[in-house]
C-alpha positions as CSV (number, residue, x, y, z in Angstrom):
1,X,66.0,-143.5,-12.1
2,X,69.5,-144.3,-13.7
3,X,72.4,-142.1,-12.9
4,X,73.3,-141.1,-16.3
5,X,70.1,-139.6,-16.9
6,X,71.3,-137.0,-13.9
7,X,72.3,-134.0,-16.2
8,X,71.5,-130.9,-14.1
9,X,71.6,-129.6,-10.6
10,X,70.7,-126.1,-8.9
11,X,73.4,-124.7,-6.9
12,X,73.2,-121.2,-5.0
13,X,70.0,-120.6,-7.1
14,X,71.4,-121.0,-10.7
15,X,70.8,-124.3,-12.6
16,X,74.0,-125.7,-14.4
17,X,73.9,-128.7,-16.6
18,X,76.3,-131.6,-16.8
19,X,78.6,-129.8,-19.6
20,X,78.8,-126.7,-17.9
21,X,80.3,-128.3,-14.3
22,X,82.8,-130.5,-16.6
23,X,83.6,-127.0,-18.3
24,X,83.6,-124.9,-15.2
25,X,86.9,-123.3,-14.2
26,X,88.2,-124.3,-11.0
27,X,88.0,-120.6,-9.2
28,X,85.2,-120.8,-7.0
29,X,85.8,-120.2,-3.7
30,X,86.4,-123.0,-0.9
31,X,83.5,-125.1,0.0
32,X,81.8,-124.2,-3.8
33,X,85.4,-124.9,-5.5
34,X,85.2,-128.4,-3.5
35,X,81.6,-129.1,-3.9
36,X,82.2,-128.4,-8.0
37,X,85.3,-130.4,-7.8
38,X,82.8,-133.6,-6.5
39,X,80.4,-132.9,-9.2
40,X,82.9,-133.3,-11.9
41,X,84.2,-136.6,-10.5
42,X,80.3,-137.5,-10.0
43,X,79.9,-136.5,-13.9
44,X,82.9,-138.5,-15.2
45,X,82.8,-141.4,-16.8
46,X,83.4,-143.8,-14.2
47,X,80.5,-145.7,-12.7
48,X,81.8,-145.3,-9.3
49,X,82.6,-143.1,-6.9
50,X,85.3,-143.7,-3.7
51,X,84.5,-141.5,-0.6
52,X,86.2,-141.3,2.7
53,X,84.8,-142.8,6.2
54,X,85.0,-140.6,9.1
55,X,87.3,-142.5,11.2
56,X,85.0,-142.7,14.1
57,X,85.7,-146.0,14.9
58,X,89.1,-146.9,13.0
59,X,91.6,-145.2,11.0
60,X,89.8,-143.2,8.1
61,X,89.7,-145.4,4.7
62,X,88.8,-144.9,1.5
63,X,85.7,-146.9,0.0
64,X,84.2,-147.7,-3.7
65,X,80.5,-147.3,-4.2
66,X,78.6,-147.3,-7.3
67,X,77.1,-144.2,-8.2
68,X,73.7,-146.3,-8.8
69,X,74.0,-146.6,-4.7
70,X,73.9,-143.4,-4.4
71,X,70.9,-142.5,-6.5
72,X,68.7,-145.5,-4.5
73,X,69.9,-143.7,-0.9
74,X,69.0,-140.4,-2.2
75,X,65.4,-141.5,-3.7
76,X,65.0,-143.1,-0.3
77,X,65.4,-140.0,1.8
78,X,63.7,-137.4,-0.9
79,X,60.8,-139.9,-0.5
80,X,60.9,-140.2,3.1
81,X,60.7,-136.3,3.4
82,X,59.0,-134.9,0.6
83,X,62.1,-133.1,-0.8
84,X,61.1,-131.8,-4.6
85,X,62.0,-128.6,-6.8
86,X,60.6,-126.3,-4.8
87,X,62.7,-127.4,-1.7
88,X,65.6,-124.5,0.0
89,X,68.4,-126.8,1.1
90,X,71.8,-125.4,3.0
91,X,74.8,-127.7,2.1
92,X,76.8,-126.3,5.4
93,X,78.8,-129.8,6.2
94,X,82.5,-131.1,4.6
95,X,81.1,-132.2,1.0
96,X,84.4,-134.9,1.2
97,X,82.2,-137.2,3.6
98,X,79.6,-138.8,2.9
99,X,76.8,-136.8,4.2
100,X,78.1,-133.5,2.4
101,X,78.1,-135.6,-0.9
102,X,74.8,-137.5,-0.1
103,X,73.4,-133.5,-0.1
104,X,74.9,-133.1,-3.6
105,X,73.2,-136.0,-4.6
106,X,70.1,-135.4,-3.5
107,X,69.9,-131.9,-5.2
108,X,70.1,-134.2,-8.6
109,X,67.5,-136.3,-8.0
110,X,65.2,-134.2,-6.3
111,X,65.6,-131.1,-8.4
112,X,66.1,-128.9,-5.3
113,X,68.0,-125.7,-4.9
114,X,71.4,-126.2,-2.6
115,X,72.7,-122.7,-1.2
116,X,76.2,-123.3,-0.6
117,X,78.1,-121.7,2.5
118,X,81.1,-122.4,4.4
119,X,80.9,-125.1,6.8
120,X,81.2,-123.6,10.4
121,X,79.7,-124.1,13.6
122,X,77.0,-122.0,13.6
123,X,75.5,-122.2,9.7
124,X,72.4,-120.2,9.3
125,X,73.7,-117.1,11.3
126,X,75.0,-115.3,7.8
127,X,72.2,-117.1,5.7
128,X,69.6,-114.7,4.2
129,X,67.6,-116.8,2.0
130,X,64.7,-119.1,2.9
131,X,65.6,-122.8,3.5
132,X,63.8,-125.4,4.5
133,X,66.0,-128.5,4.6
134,X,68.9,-128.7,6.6
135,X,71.3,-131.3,7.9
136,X,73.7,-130.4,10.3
137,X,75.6,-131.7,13.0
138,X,74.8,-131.9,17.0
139,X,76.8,-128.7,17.6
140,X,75.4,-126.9,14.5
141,X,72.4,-127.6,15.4
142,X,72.8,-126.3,19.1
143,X,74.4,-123.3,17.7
144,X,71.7,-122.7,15.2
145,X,69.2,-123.3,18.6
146,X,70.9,-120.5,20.4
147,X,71.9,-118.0,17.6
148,X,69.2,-118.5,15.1
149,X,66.0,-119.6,16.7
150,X,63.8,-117.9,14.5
151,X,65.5,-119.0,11.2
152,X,66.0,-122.4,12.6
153,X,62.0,-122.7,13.0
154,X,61.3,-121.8,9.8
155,X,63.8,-124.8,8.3
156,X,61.0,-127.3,7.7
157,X,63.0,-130.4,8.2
158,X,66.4,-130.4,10.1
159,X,68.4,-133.7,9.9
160,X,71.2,-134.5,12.6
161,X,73.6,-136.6,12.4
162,X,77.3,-137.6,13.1
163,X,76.8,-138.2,16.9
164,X,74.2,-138.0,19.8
165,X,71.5,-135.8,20.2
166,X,72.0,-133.6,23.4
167,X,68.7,-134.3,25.8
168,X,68.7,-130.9,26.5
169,X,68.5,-130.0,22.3
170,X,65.6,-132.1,21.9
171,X,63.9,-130.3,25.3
172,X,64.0,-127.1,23.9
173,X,62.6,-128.1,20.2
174,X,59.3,-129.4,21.8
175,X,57.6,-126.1,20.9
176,X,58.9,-126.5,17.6
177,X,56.6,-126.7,14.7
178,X,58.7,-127.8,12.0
179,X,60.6,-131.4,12.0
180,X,64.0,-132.3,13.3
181,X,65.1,-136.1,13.3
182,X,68.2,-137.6,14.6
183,X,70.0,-140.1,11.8
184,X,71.5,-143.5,11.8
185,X,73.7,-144.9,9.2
186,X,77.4,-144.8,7.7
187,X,79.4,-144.0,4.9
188,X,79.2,-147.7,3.8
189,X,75.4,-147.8,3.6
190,X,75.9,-144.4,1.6
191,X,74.5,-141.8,4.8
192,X,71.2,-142.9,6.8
193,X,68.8,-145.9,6.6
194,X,66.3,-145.3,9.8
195,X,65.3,-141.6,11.1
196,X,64.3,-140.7,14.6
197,X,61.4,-138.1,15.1
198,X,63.2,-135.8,17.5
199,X,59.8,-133.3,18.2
200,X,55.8,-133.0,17.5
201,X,53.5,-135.7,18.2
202,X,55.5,-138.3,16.4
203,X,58.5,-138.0,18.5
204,X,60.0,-141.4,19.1
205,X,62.4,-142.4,21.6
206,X,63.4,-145.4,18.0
207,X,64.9,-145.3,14.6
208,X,61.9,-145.8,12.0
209,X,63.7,-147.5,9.0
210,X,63.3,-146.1,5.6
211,X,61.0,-148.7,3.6
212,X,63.9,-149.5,1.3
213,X,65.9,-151.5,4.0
214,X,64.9,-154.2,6.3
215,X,67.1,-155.1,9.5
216,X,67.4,-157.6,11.6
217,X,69.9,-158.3,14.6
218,X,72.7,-161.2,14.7
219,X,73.8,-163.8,17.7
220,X,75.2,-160.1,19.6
221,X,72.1,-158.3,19.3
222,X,74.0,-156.2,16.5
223,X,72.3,-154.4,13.7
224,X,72.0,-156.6,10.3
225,X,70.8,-154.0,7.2
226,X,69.6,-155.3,4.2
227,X,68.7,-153.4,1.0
228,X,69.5,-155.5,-2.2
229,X,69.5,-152.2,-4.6
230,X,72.1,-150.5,-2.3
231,X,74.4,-153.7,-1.3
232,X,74.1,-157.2,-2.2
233,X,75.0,-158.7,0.9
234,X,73.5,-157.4,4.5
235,X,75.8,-154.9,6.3
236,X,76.4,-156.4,9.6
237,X,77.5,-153.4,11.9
238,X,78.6,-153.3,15.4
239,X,75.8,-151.2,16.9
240,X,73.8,-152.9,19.6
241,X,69.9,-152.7,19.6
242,X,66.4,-154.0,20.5
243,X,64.2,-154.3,17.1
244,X,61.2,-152.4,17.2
245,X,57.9,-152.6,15.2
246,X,59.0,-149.9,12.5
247,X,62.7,-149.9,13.3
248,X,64.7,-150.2,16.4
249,X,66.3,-148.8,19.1
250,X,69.8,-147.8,19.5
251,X,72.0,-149.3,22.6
252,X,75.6,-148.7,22.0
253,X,78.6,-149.2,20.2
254,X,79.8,-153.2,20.4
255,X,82.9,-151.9,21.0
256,X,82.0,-149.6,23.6
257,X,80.4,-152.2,25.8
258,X,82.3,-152.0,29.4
259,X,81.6,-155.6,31.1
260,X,82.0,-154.2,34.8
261,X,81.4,-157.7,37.1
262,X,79.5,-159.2,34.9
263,X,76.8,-156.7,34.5
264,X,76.9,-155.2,31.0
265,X,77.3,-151.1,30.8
266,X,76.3,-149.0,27.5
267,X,78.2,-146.1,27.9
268,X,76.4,-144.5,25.4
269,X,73.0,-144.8,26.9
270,X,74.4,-143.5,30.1
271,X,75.6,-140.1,28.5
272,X,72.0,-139.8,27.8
273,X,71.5,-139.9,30.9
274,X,74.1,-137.3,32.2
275,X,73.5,-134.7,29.2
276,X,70.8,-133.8,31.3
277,X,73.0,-132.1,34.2
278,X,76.4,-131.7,31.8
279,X,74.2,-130.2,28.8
280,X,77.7,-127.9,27.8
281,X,80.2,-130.6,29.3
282,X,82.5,-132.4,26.7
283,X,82.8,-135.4,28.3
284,X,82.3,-139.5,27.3
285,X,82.8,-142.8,29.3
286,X,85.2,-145.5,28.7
287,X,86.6,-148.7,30.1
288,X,89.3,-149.2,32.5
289,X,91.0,-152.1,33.6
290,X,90.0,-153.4,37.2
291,X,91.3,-156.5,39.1
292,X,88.1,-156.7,41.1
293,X,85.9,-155.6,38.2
294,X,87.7,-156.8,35.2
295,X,86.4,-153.6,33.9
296,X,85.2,-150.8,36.1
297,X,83.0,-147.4,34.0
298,X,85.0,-144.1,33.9
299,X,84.2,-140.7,33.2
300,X,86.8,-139.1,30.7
301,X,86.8,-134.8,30.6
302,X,88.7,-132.0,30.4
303,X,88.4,-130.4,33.6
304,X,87.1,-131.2,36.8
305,X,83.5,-131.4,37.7
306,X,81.6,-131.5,41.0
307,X,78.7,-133.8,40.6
308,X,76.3,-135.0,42.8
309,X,76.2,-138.4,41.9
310,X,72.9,-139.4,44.7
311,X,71.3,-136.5,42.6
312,X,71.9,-138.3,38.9
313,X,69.4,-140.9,37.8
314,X,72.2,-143.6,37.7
315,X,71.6,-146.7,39.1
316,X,74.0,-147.7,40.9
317,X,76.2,-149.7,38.5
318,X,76.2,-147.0,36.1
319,X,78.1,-144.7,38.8
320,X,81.6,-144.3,37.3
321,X,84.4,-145.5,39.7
322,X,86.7,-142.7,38.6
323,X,86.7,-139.4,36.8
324,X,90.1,-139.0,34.4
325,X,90.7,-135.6,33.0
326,X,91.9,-135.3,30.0
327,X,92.0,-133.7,26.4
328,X,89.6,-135.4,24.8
329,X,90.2,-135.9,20.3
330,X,87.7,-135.3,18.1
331,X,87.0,-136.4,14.5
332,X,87.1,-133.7,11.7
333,X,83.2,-134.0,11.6
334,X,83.4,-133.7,15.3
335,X,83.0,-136.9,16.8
336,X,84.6,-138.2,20.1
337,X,87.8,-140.7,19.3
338,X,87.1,-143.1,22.6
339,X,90.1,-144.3,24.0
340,X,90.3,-147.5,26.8
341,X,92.6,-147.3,29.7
């Protein structure tokens, strides 16, 4: 499927072709003014497009992708989950990131509907109309948990991405009948290459790789993707993880790594752990310098908290040495901006 011979796409239940979003006045509303906006620079003439990172982990760039690239990562996914012309999906994320655009995208390939609607933190409480594909991220999908149960259990796949899964979440989704998946991937690898089953009888506690991509992991156990129609050379990323049969499992962030006495700590895999008893705690662990450690674990928040630490399945390593409260930054897409001390 080559990009050019994308020449329609269903927005908010009306088809428009490739001449009428060139020819389409630019008076639509926020989030539809923007998402039109994109479509017109995805229906130029150029056979790229640039998109912005999220600045997670680094000051927020601008990259080039061919639109190609973004065709294959879209065939991938609508493969991956069934996602055809009769498909409801809610486009309810920033459309100037990558997952917002990769939703675009996917309506073109796909042929499926895209209801439009304001990003906010709680997306399906105003929606009226069916849908049954929905990516969101945690805290949308928290929201949608607690505000919109029944709606949310009618969505028949829900996609989450942008950050970690709250233990709790997946808990109360057991009963679920529909399927929700945690994602992993990037802006440079043009939005997600593995899914985790989140619910059902194929929950997973491991990414299952789409069958475009192959991975493999470098001298520091980090994450080497490979897909030849996407990228020409592998994508070597700084996300630590043992390989599984179909995939593999996430560790931690290279970066994040705290090297306490010689005894390596994932902080990330340790907030697992303590979502379970801080389910509605903003919170994250970092590094701080120690002359005995080198590195000692610390618990960063905004307000004090009164923990039983002999209660927590820690070990006893993974008990951090000190709690420092502060306000803790967030991303535009709502990611914590980790700091070292």
């Amino acid at each position: 499927m080559d990009y050019k011979s994308l020449t329609h796409i269903w927005l908010n239940g009306k088809k428009f072709s490739k001449e009428e979003i060139l020819t389409e006045k630019d008076d639509y509303p926020n989030h539809t003014g923007e998402v039109i906006s994109f479509l017109k620079e995805w229906f130029s003439e150029s056979e790229f497009l640039s998109v912005q990172t999220s600045g997670s982990t680094g000051v927020p760039k601008l990259i080039t992708l061919p639109k190609q690239s973004f065709v294959e990562s879209a065939i991938n996914t609508c493969g991956f989950l069934s996602l055809n012309k009769e498909t409801q999906a809610l486009l309810c994320i920033p459309i100037k990131y990558i997952g917002g655009k990769m939703m675009a995208i996917r309506a073109l390939v796909s042929g499926y509907n895209l209801w439009i609607v304001e990003p906010s933190s709680s997306p399906l409480k105003k929606v009226s109309n069916d849908v049954n594909f929905l990516a969101v991220t945690p805290m949308q999908a928290q929201n949608c948990l607690n505000d919109s149960p029944e709606k949310l259990a009618k969505t028949s796949h829900v996609i989450i991405g942008g950050g970690a899964v709250n233990n709790s979440f997946t808990e109360q989704i057991q009963s679920f009948k529909n399927e929700f998946y945690s994602t992993y991937g990037m802006t440079e690898t043009l939005s997600h290459i593995a899914l985790k089953r989140l619910n059902g009888p194929k929950k997973s506690d491991s990414f299952e790789t789409l069958p475009a991509y192959t991975v493999t992991i470098n001298n520091s156990n980090c994450l080497v993707i490979k897909c030849p129609t996407l990228f020409p050379e592998p994508i070597e990323t700084n996300d630590i993880v043992k390989l599984t049969k179909s995939g593999f499992e996430w560790l931690g962030r290279k970066d994040n790594v705290v090297n306490s006495g010689g005894i390596k700590l994932f902080p990330e895999a340790i907030e697992e752990k303590l979502m379970k008893i801080l389910p509605e705690t903003l919170f994250y662990l970092t590094s701080k310098k120690d002359t005995h450690l080198g590195e000692k674990l610390v618990l960063v928040c905004e307000e004090k908290l009164e923990i039983d630490w002999e209660k927590v399945n820690l070990a006893k390593y993974e008990i951090p040495k000190e709690t420092i409260i502060q306000k803790i930054v967030l991303t535009e897409t709502g990611k914590i901006k980790r700091m070292k001390f």
